[in-house]
C-alpha positions as CSV (number, residue, x, y, z in Angstrom):
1,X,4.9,39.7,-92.8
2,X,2.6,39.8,-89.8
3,X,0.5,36.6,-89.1
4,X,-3.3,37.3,-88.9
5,X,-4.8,37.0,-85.7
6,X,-6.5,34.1,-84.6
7,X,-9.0,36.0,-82.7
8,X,-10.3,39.0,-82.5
9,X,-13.0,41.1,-80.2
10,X,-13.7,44.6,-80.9
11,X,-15.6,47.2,-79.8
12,X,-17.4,44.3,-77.4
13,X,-20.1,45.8,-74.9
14,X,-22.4,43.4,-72.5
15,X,-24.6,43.8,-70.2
16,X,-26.3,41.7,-67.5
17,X,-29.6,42.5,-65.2
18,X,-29.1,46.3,-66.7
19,X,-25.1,46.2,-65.2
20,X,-22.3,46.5,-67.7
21,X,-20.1,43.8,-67.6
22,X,-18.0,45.3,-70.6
23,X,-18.0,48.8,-72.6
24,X,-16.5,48.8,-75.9
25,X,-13.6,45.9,-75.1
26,X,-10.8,45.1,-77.8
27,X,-8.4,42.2,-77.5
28,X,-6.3,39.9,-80.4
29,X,-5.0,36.3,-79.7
30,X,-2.2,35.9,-82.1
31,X,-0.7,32.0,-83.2
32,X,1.3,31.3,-80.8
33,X,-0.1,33.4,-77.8
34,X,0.2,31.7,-74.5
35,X,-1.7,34.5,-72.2
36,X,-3.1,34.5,-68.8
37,X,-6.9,35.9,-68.5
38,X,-6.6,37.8,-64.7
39,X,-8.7,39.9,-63.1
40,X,-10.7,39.7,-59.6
41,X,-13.5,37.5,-58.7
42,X,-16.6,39.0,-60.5
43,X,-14.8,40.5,-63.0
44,X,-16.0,38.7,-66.1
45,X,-13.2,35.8,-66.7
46,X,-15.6,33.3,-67.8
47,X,-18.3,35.4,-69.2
48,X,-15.3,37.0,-71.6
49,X,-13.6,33.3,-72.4
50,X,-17.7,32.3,-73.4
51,X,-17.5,35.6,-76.1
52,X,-14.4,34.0,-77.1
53,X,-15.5,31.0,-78.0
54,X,-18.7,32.2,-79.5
55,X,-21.0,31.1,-76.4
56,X,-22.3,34.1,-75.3
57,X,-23.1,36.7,-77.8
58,X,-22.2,40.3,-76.9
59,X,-25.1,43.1,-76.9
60,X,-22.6,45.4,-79.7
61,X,-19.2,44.4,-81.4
62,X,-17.8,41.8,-83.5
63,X,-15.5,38.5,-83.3
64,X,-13.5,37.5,-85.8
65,X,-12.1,34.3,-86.3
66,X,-9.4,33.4,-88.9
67,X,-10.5,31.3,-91.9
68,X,-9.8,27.8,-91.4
69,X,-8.9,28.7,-87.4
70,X,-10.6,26.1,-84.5
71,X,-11.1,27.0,-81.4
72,X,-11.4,24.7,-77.9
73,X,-13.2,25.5,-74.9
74,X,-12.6,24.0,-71.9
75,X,-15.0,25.4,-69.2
76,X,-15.4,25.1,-65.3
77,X,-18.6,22.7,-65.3
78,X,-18.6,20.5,-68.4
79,X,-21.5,19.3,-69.6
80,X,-21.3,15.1,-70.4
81,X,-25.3,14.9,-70.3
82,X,-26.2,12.3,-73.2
83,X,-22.9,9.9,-72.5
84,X,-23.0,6.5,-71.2
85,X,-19.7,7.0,-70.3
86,X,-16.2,9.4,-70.2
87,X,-14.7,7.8,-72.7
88,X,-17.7,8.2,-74.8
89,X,-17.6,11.9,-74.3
90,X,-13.4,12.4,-74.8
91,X,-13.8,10.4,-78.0
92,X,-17.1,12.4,-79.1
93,X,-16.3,14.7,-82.9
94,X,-12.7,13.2,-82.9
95,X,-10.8,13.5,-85.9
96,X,-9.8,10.4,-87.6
97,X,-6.9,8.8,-86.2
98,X,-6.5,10.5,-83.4
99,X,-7.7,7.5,-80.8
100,X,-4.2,7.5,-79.8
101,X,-4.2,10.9,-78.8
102,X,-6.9,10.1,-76.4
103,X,-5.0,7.3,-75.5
104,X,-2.0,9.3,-74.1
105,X,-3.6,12.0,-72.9
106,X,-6.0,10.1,-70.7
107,X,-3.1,8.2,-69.2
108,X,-1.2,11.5,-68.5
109,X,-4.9,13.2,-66.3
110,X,-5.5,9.6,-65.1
111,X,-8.4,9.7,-66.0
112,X,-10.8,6.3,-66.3
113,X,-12.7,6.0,-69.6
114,X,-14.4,2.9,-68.9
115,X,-16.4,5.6,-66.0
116,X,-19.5,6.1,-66.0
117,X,-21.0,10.1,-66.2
118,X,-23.8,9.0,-64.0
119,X,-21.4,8.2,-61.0
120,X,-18.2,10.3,-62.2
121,X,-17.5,13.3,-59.9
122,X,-16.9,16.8,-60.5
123,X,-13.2,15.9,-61.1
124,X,-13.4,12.8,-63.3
125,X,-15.5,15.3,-65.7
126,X,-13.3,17.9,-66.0
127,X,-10.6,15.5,-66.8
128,X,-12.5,14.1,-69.3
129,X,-13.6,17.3,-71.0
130,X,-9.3,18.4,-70.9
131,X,-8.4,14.9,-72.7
132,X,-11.1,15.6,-75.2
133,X,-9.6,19.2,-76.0
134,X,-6.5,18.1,-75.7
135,X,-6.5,15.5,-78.2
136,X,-9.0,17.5,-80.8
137,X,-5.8,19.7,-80.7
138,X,-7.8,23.0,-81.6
139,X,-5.5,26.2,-83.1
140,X,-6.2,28.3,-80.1
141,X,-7.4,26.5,-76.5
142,X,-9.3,28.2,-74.0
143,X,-8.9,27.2,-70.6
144,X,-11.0,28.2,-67.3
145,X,-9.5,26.8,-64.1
146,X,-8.3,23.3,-66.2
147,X,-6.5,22.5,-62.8
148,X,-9.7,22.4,-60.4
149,X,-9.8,19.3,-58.5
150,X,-6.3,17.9,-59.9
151,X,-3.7,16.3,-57.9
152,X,-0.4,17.3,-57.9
153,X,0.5,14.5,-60.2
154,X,-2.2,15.6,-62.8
155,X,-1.1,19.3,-62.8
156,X,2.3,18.6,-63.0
157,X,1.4,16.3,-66.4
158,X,-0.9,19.3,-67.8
159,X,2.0,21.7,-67.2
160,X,4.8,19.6,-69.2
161,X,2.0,18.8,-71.8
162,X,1.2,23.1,-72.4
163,X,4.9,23.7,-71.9
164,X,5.4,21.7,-75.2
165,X,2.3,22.3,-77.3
166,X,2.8,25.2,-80.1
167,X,-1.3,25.7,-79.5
168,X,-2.0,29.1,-78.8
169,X,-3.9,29.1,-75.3
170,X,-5.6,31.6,-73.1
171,X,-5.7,30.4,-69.3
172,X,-8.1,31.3,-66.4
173,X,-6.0,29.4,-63.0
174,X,-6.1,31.1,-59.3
175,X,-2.9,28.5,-59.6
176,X,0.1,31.4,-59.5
177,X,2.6,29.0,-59.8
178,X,1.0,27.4,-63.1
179,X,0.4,30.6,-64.8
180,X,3.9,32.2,-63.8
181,X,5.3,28.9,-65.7
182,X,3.1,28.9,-68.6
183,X,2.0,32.4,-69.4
184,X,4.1,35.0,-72.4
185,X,1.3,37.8,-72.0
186,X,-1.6,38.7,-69.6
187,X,-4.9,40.0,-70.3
188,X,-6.1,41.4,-67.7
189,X,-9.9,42.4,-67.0
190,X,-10.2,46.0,-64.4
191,X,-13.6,47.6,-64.6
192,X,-15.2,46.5,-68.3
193,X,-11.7,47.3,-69.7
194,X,-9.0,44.8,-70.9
195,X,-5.6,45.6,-70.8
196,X,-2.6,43.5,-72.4
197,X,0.7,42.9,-71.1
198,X,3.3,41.3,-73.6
199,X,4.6,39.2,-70.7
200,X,4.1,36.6,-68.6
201,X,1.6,36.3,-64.8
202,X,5.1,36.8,-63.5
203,X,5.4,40.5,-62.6
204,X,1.8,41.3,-63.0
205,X,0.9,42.5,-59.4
206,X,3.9,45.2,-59.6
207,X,2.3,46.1,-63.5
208,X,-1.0,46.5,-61.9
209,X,0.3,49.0,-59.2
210,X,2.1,51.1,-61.5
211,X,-0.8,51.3,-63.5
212,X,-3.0,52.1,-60.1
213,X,-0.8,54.0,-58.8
214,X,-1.0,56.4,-62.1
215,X,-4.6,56.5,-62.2
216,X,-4.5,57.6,-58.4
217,X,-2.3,60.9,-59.2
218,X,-4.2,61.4,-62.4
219,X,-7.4,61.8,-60.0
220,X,-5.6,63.6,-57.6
221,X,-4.8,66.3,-60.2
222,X,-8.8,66.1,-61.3
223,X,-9.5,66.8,-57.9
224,X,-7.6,69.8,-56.9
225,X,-8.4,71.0,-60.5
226,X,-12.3,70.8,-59.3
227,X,-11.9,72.0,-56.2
228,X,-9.8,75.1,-57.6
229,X,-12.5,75.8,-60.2
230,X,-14.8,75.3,-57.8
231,X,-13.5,78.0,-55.6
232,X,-13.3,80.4,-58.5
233,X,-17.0,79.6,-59.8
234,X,-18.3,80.5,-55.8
235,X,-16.1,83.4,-55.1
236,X,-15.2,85.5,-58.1
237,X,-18.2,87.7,-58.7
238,X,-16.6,87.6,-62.6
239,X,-18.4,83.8,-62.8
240,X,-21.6,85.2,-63.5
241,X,-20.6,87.2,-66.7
242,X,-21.3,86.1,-70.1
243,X,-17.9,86.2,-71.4
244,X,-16.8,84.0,-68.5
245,X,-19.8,80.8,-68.9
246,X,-17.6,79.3,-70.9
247,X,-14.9,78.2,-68.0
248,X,-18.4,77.5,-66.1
249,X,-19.5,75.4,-68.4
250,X,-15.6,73.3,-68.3
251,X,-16.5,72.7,-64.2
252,X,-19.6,71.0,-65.0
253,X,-17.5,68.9,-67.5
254,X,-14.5,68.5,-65.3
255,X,-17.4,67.4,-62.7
256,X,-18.6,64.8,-65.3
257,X,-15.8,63.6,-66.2
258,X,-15.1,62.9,-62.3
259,X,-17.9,60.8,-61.7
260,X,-17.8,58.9,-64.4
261,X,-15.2,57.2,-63.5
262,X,-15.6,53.5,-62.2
263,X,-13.6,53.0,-58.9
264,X,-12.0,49.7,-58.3
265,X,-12.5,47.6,-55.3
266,X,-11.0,47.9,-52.2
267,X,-8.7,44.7,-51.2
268,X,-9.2,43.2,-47.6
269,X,-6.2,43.0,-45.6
270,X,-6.3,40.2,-42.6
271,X,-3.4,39.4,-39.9
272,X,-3.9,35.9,-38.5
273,X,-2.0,34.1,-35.7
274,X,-1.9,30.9,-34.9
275,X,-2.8,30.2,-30.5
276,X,-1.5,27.6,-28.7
277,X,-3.7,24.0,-29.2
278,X,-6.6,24.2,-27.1
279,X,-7.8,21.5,-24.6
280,X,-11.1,22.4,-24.9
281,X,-13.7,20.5,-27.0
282,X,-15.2,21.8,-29.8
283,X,-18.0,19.4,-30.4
284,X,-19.5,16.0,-29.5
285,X,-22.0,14.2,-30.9
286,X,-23.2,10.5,-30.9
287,X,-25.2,8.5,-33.0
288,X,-24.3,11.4,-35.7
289,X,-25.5,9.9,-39.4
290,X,-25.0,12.2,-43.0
291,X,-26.5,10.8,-46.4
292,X,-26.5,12.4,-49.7
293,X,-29.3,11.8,-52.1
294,X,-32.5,9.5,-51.6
């Protein structure tokens, strides 16, 4: 018998500043799910994960979350605001008995709970905010760019900690290597749309081309259809007739349907090389001083 899902989005549209972000978006998380959330910069990564976890509420469709099911959110900029210090925060809505959790965890990220917020950097925060999640040990954990401002030493932990966990988890990373590793399915976000792949990060750039590469013959078709019809419509003195409106009428849609669809964006492509070292000087400066703050 099939499992329920632990989360569910359908039929999700949002908008922002009058732009759609998404148009009627459906994805599941089942237990168990360890999926990588792709897509390019822009294209709604975060703002999807904060539907997911019931932060941003969508302008038309529903989310459903299993009965009993708790979700984790670990986002890019966390907020400790109201903590004297990290290990405040990390130990915050703990469940009973899990201090050792914390304990272990926080050894694994290095992270210092004696720190203050006040003084801790971008880093020593996020850390925090991953020990917290990780000992709260939700049913499904969502994850935006958890390895931002790690050391090697700290990824490498957080990787041998997910490989082992049987928590579902859905994973934002521009860290190839740590999604190829981690990752059974992808999600991946093209143009408002979400498409799942029952496999891992690995192989997803040849997935996406095959799917590109259909979408580019399918318009070619369109296009030689239009331009065929088009031809007809100018020439063929039969256009104007009644009984012949009706394959007028299919241009205008075939036209329609051409223009509605969204076209994707363009990928730069840069060849660099690397010149011989340079004797020349680049800058000099004296009695040069930098301060942060008052």
């Amino acid at each position: 018998m099939a499992r329920a899902p632990l989360l569910q989005l359908s039929g999700i549209s949002l908008t922002f500043g009058g732009n759609p972000v998404f148009d009627d978006l459906t994805l599941v998380v089942q237990p168990g799910d360890r999926v990588a959330l792709v897509g390019r910069n822009g294209s709604g990564k975060s703002t999807l994960m904060k539907v997911m976890a019931g932060l941003v509420e969508a302008d038309s469709g529903t989310r459903t979350i299993a009965p009993g099911t708790t979700v984790g959110y670990m986002e890019q900029d966390p907020d400790l605001s109201g903590f004297e210090t990290l290990g405040d925060f990390a130990a915050s809505h703990l469940p009973d008995g899990m201090e050792y959790r914390l304990a272990v965890v926080a050894e694994g990220l290095k992270f210092r709970p004696e720190a203050p917020v006040a003084t801790a950097s971008g880093g020593e925060k996020r850390r925090a905010a991953l020990a917290k999640l990780l000992a709260e040990a939700p049913d499904l954990m969502l994850l935006d760019e958890p390895t931002n401002h790690f050391d090697i030493q700290a990824i490498e932990w957080l990787e041998e900690e997910l490989s082992s966990t049987r928590t579902a988890f859905v994973l934002i990373s521009h860290d190839r290597a740590f999604l190829r590793a981690l990752t059974k399915a992808t999600l991946w976000i093209d143009r408002g749309e979400v498409r799942r792949r029952d496999s891992g990060f690995d192989g997803f750039e040849d997935w996406r081309e095959t799917i590109w590469a259909e979408e580019d013959e399918a318009r070619h078709k369109l296009d030689r259809k239009i331009k065929a019809e088009a031809k007809w419509a100018v020439e063929g003195i039969s256009a104007r007739r009644k009984r012949n409106q009706g394959r007028v009428r299919a241009l205008a849609a075939l036209r329609e349907e051409r223009s509605s669809q969204i076209r994707r964006q363009g990928t730069a492509a840069m060849a660099l090389e690397s010149g011989p070292t340079s004797g020349k000087k680049v800058i000099e400066a004296q009695h040069l001083t930098k301060s942060f703050g008052d």
